[in-house]
C-alpha positions as CSV (number, residue, x, y, z in Angstrom):
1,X,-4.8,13.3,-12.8
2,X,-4.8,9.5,-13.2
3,X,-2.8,7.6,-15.5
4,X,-2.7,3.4,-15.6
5,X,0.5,1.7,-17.0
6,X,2.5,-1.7,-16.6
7,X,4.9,-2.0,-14.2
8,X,7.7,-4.6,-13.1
9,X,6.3,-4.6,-10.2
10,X,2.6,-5.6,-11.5
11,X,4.1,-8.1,-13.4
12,X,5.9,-10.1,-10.3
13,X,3.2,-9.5,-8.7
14,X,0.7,-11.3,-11.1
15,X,2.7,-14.0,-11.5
16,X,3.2,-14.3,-7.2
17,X,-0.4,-14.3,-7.1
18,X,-2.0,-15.9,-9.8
19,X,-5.8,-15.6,-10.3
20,X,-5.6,-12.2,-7.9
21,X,-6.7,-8.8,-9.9
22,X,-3.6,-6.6,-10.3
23,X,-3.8,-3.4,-11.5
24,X,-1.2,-0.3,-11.2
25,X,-2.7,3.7,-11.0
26,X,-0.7,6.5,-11.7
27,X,-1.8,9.4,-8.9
28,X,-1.3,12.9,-9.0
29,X,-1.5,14.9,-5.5
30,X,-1.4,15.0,-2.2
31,X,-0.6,11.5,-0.7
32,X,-2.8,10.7,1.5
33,X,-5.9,12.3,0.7
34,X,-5.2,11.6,-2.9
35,X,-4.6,7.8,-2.2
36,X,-8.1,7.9,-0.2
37,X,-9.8,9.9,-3.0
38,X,-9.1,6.9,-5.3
39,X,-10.2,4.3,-2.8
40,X,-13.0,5.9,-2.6
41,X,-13.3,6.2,-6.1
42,X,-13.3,2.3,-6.7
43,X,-15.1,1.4,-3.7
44,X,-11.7,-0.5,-2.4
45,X,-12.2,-3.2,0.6
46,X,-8.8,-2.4,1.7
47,X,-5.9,0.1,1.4
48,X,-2.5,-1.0,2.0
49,X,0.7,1.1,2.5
50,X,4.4,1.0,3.1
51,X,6.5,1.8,6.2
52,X,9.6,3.6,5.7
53,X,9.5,5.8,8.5
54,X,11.4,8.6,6.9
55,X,9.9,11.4,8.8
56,X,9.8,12.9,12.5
57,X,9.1,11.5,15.4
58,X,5.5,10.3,14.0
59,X,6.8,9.6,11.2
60,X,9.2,7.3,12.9
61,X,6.8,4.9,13.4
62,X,4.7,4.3,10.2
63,X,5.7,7.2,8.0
64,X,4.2,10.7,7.4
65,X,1.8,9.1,4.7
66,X,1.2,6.4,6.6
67,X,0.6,7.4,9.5
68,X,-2.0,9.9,7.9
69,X,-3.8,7.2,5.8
70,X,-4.5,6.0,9.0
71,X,-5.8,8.9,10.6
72,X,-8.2,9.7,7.8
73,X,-9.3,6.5,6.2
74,X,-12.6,4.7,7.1
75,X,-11.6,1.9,5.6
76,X,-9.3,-1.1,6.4
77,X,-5.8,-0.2,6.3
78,X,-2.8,-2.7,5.8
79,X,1.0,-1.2,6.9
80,X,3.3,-3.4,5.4
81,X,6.4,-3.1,7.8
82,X,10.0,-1.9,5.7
83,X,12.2,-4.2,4.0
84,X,9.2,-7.4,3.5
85,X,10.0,-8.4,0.8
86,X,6.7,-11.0,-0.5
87,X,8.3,-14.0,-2.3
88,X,5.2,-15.8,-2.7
89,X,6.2,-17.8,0.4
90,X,3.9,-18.0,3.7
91,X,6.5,-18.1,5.9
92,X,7.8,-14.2,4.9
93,X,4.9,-13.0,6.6
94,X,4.6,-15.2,10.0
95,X,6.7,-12.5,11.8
96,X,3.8,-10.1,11.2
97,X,1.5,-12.1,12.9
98,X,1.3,-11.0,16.7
């Protein structure tokens, strides 16, 4: 089940990157496989996902979601470390080039 509705969030992020297509999906399911359904779904170039690293040993690392987004996507995958935070500013994201 898919629903679409504004967000906060959409909202600083249309305004942080102005001219960039921002849309925010409701999902319903399974993380991971449900997250990879709907990439599928609209033929995405990219998925990105979080890193909170709230479960297990694994989980430790990227995050049980995470980590199996990774496992079972064929598709580029972005893991946007914890606590980056994107102000619009370049320089928040230099550390995450290594």
């Amino acid at each position: 089940m898919r629903s679409t509705r504004p967000r906060s969030l959409v909202a600083k992020l249309r305004d942080i990157h102005d001219g960039v297509p921002v849309e925010s999906t409701v999902l319903r399911g399974s993380p991971a496989p449900t997250l990879l359904e709907y990439a599928g779904e609209i033929d995405a170039d990219l998925v990105v996902a979080g890193q909170r690293g709230a479960g297990g040993i694994t989980g430790a690392l990227l995050g049980s979601t995470t980590d199996r987004l990774a496992r079972l996507t064929d598709r580029p995958l972005v893991v946007v470390p914890a606590g980056v935070a994107d102000t619009g500013n370049d320089d928040d994201a230099a550390g995450a080039e290594t």
